[in-house]
N, C-alpha and C positions, 0 to 999 in steps of 0.2 A: 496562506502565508505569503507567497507570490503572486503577484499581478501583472495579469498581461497587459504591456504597453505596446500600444499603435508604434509599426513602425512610422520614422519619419524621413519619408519620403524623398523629402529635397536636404537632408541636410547633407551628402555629400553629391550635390549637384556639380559643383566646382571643384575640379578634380587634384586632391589634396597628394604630397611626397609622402609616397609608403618608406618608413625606417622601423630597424630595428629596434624591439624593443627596449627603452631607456633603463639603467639603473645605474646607478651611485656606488661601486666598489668599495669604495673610501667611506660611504654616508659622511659624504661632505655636504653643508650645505649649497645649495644651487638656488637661483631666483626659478619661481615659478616657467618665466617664460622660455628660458634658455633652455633651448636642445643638453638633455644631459647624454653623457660618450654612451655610444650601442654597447651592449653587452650580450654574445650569444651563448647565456648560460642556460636557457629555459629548456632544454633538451635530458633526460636521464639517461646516465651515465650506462646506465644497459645495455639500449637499443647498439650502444658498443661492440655486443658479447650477445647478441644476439639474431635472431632468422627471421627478418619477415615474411610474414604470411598470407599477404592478401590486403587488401583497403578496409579500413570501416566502415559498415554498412549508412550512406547517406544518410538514413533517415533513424539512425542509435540517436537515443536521449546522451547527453551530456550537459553535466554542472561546472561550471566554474566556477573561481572565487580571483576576483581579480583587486588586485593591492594597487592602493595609490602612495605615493609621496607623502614623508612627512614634509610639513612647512617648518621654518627655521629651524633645521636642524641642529646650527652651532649653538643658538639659545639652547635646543633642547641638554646639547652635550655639557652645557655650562650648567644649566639647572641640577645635570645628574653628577655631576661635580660636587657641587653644592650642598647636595640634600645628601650626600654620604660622606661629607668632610665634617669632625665632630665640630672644626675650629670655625666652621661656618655659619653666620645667621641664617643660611636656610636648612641645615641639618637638620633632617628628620620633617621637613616640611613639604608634606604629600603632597599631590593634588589630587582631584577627584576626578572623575572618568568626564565630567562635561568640562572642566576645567583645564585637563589634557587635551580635548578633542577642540576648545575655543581657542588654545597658543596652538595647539599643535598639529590636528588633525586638520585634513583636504578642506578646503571653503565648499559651502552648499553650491555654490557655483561650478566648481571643481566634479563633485559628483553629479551635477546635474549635466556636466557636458561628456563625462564620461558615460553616462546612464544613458542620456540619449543616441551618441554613436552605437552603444550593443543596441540599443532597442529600435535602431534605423537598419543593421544588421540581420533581426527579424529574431533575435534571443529575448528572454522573457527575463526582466530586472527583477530579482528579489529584495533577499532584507540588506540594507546598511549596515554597518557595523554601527555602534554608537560613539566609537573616536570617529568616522567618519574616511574608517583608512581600509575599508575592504566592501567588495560591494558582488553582491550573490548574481549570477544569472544560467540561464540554462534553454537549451535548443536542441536542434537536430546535429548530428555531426557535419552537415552542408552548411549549417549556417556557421557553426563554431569553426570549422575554415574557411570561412568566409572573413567572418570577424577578424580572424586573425593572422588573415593570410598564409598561414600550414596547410600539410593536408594530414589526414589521421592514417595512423596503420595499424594494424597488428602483426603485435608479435611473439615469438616464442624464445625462450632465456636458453642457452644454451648449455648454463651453467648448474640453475636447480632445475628445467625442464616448466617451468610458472607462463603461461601464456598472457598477455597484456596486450594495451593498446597504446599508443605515445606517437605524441607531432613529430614529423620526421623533420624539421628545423624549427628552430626559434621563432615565436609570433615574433607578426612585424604591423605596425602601428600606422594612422597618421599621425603627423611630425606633433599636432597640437594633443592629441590623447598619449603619443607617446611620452610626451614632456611630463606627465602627471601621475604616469604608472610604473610601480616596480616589478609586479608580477603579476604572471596569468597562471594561477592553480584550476588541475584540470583536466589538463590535457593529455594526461596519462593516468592509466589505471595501475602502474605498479605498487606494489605491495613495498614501501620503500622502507619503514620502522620495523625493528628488531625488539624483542623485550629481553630484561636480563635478568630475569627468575631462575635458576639454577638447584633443579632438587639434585639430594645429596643424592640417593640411587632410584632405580625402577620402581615404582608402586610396588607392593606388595599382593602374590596373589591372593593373600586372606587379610579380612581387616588385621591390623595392628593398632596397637596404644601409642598415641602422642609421641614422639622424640623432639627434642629440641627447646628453644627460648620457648618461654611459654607468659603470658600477663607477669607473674608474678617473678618470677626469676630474670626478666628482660628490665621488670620497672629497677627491680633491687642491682643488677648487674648497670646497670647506665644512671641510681643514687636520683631515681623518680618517685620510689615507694612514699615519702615522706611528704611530697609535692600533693602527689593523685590524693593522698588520707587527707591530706586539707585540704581538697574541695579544687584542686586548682590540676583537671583534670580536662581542659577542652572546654569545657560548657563555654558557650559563648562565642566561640570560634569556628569557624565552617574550613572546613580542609578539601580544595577542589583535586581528584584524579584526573589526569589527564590520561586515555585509555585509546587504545585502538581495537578491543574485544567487548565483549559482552561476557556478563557473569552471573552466575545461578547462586539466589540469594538461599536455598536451600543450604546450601554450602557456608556460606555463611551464618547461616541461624543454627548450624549444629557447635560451629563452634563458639558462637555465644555462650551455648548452652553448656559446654562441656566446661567454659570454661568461670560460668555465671555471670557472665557480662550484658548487661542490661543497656546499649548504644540504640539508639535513634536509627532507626531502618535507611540504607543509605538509599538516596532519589537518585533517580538517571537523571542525566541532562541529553538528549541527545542532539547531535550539532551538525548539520549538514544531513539530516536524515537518520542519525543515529548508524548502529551496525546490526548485524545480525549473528556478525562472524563470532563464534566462542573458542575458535583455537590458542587463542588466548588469557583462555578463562581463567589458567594457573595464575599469573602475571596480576589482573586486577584482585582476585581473592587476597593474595598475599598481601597486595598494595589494602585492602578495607582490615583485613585480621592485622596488620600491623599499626595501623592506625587507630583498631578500635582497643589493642592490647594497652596499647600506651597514653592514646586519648581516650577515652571511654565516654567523656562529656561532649565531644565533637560533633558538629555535623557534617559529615564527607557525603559531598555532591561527585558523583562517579561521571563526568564528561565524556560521551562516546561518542567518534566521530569515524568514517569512514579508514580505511587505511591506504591514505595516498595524500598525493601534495594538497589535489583539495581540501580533503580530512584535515590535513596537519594545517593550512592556513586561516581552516575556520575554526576551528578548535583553539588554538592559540587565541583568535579576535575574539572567540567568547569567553575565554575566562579573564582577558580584561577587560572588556565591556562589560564584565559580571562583577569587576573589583573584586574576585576572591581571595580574602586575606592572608592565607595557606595554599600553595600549589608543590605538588609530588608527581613527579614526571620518571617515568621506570623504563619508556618506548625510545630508544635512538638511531643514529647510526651515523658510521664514520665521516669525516666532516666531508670531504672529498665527494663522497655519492649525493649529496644533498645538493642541487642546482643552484649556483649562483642567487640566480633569482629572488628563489625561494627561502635563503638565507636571509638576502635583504628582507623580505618580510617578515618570517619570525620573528630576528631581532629588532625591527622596530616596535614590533610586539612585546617582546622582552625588557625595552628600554622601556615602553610604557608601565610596564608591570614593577620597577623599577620605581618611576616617577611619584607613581601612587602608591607606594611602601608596601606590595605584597612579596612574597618571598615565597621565592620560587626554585625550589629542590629537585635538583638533574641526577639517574644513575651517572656514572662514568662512565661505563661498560664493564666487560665481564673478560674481556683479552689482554689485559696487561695494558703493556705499553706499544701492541700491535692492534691497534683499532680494526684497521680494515684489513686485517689482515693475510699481506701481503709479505711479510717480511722484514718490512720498517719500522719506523717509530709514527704514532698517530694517536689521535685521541676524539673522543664521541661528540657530535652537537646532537643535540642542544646544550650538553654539559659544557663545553668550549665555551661557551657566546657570556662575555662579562657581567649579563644583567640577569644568570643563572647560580645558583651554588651547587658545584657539582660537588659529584657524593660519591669517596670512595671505597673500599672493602678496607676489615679486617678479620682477622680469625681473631675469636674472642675468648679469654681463658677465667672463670672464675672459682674462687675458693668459697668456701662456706654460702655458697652463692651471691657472694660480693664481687666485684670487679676484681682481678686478679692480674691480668695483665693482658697487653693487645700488641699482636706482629702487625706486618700487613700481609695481605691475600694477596698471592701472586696475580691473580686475574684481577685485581684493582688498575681500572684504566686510570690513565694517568702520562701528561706529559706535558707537551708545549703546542699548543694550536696552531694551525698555518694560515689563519686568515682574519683571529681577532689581535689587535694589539694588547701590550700591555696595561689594563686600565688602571686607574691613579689609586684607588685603595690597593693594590698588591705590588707596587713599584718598591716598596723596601724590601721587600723578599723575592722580588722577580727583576735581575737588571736588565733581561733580555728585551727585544723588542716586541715579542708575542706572549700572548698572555699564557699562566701557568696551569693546568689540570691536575688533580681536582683540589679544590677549598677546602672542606675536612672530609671523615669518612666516618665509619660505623661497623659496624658485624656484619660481614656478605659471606666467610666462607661457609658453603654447606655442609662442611664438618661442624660447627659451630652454630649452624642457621637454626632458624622459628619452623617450631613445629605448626602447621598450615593444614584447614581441613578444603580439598579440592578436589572435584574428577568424584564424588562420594568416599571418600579413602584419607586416612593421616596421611602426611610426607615432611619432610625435613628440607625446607628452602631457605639457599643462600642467594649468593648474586646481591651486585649494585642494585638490585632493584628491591632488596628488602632494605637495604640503607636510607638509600631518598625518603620513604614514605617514615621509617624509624625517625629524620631529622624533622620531619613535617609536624609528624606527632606531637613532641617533642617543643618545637615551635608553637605551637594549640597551646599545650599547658603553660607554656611563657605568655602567649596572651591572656590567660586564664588569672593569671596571677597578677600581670601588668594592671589589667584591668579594676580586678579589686582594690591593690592599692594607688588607683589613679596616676599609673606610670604609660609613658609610650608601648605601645604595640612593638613587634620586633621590627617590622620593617620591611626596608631593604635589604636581606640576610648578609648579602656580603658586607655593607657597612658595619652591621652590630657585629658577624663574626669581626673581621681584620680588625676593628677597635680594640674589640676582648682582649683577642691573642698577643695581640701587641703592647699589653698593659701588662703591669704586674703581677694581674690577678690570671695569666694563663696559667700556671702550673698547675692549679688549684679546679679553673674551671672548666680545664681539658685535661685528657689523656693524652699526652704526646707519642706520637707512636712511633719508634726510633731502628725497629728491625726489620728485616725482610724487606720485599723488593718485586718492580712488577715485570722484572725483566727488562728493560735499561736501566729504569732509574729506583736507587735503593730508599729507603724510607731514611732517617735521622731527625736531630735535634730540631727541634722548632718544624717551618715550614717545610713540606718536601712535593714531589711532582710524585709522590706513589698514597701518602693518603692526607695530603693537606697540612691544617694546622691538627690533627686526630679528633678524636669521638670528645663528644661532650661529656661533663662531671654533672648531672642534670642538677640537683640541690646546689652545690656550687656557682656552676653558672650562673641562676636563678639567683644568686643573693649575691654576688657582683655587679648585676646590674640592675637586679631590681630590691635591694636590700631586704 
């Protein structure tokens, strides 16, 4: 998959001004050639709070994944304007992953000067991305600070006791590679994503019977039953996970069984090497059993990637380089610990995912309205980041097993971001200057949660992260339906949601959910910062927009 390239030689014969690594705070646009302001974000927030330990061994393997600059970015921010304004002639007008990557993505020029500096460095260039905005390589730890002028350390966390390794300062460039790059993912081994799977108690020492939402009572309590019996059940539709664990399909194939679901075996993707790790095994089961309860017709590609900044920036570049029309993200953490940097590359990821109308579903998290909690008010990225629909909790209550009524879940994350602005579909219901968390929500408490078979054993899981992969779902059978009767795909989620809500037909094709609270902020009428505009009315929805 990787090819080792000669280094070359002379190309820094003539001795170039080392800076700081470039990025764009604002993602303003910048001309290529202009020096954009140093930012020394590319260090994790750890190494803070934590003891080092000694140097890294010179000759350790290390991957990076290094992010370039989108080109015209105010075009791009105009385009995303555009294509999610109803009243706009480009609304709804996608583009395709070569057509993002020909406006938008780095010039082959671009990559090929940045490709040859790591390969003159003495690092081994791998794959490109196919927008042309992230570019793989990997070396010894002598040459990776060499490249990048850090040096490596390890270290040990002071606070869970997790040993790692991470640059003890921010890479620093020359001034012409620096103009072109936003980040270098890499250069730490921390474990930085969180999942928010929330079983209601301990396993149980002896099997037990099922508790909780289950296919049939989840399709009828969310008014999907009548949808999935006409055929308009996924097929057709692929729903990508985004994962930082590995999962045992065993686990999965009993509760097919139990609960005679007959779904398409899910494939791995794996992306930067895949993982190995299964401590996470709870988190992706949940994410394919809730997917497969409610899509049954879908195809769910389970994307597993390392768990670290590299993980997270290649994992991101491959599920839109993959255009997957469905994305359910359940892995975050609070905006604050996520490196400058590495922000900026997500969301241009994000924006692109965005561009080309897939939809892309964030937990919130599972602490309220203390994200990182500290004591404040905070809220979770990737659910923050505008070109996301974050997904918040409800405790869910039905009768005859019909929807009956919905609070919100105190642990529904939920607030106001501190580093995206307000973006233009939520300015009626948000006058502030930073955008509002989360968009709608769903059933997370685990008094209320999906019965899940994981670990060989039933359990009763709530958490944000049964919600995301519920909205995903959910989204499957809307293209399911779209498609039959030759209507648009759902999209960009945030445009098709804020439309809906904002129309007449909300009452109808949402649950508003008006009580409770995640600890600042309380739920109410319409819009709220504890569970959005609320859970979907599925059959409603569905004939609001697709008649």
């Amino acid at each position: 998959m990787k090819s080792r390239i000669r280094p070359l030689i002379g190309l820094l014969a003539a001795p170039l001004p080392i800076l700081a690594l470039a990025v764009s705070p604002a993602f303003a646009a910048q001309p290529a050639a202009q020096q954009l302001p140093a930012l020394r974000g590319d260090v994790v927030a750890a190494v803070n709070h934590s003891v080092r330990t000694g140097a890294v061994d010179a000759g350790q393997q290390i991957s990076v994944a290094v992010s370039l600059a989108q080109r015209n970015t105010a075009g791009l921010d105009t385009f995303l304007s555009q294509v999610a304004d109803p009243q706009s002639a480009q609304y709804q007008h996608y583009l395709t992953v070569d057509q993002f990557a020909a406006q938008f993505g780095a010039t082959p020029e671009t990559v090929a000067k940045v490709s040859g500096y790591l390969a003159a460095q003495g690092l081994t260039v791998g794959q490109v991305s196919a927008n042309r905005l992230t570019i793989q390589a990997s070396g010894t730890a002598a040459q990776v600070q060499k490249a990048f002028g850090t040096s490596l350390a390890n270290y040990r966390d002071s606070q869970d006791g997790r040993s790692y390794f991470a640059n003890t300062t921010a890479p620093v460039l020359p001034a012409d590679i620096a103009s072109v790059v936003t980040d270098v993912a890499g250069l730490n081994s921390y474990a930085k994503y969180t999942h928010f799977s929330t079983p209601a108690a301990t396993p149980a020492a002896t099997p037990k019977a099922p508790t909780g939402l289950n296919p049939t009572t989840a399709r009828s309590a969310y008014n999907l039953t009548s949808t999935i019996n006409a055929g308009y059940n996924g097929t057709g539709s692929t729903v990508g996970l985004l994962e930082f664990s590995g999962f045992q399909q065993s686990n999965i194939s009993a509760y097919d069984k139990q609960y005679s679901l007959h779904p398409s075996t899910p494939s791995v993707v794996a992306v930067s090497g895949g993982t190995t790790d299964l401590s996470g095994q709870d988190e992706v089961e949940l994410d394919i059993e809730v997917v497969q309860a409610l899509a049954p017709g879908s195809t769910v590609k389970v994307y597993e990637a390392p768990n670290s900044d590299a993980g997270e920036t290649a994992i991101y570049s491959q599920l839109v380089s993959d255009n997957v029309p469905v994305i359910s993200i359940s892995w975050g953490t609070d905006e604050a610990s996520e490196t400058a940097s590495n922000r900026v590359a997500v969301d241009a990821d994000l924006k692109e995912a965005a561009a080309q109308g897939q939809s892309v579903f964030a937990a919130s998290g599972d602490s309220g309205s203390d994200d990182a909690g500290n004591g404040g008010t905070s809220v979770d990225f990737p659910a923050s980041d505008p070109y996301t629909t974050g997904v918040g909790g409800t405790t869910l209550s039905t009768s005859g097993g019909a929807w009956s009524k919905e609070t919100a879940w105190s642990g529904s994350g939920g607030g106001v971001s501190s580093f995206f602005n307000t973006p233009s579909f939520q300015s009626k219901v948000n006058t502030g200057t930073y955008r509002a968390v989360p968009d709608v929500a769903a059933d997370a408490n685990p008094s209320s949660g999906w019965a899940i078979y994981t670990g060989g054993s039933w359990q009763e899981f709530g958490g944000t992260s049964a919600a995301a992969p519920n909205w995903a779902a959910f989204v499957a059978d809307y293209n399911s339906e779209a498609r039959a009767k030759g209507k648009a795909s759902f999209g960009f989620a945030n445009s098709t949601i804020y439309k809906l809500a904002s129309s007449s037909s909300y009452a109808s094709a949402f649950h508003d959910v008006k009580t409770g609270s995640n600890g600042a902020y309380s739920a109410g009428t319409g819009y709220d910062k504890v569970t959005g505009w609320g859970t979907y009315n599925g059959a409603n929805f569905l004939k609001a927009e697709l008649g």
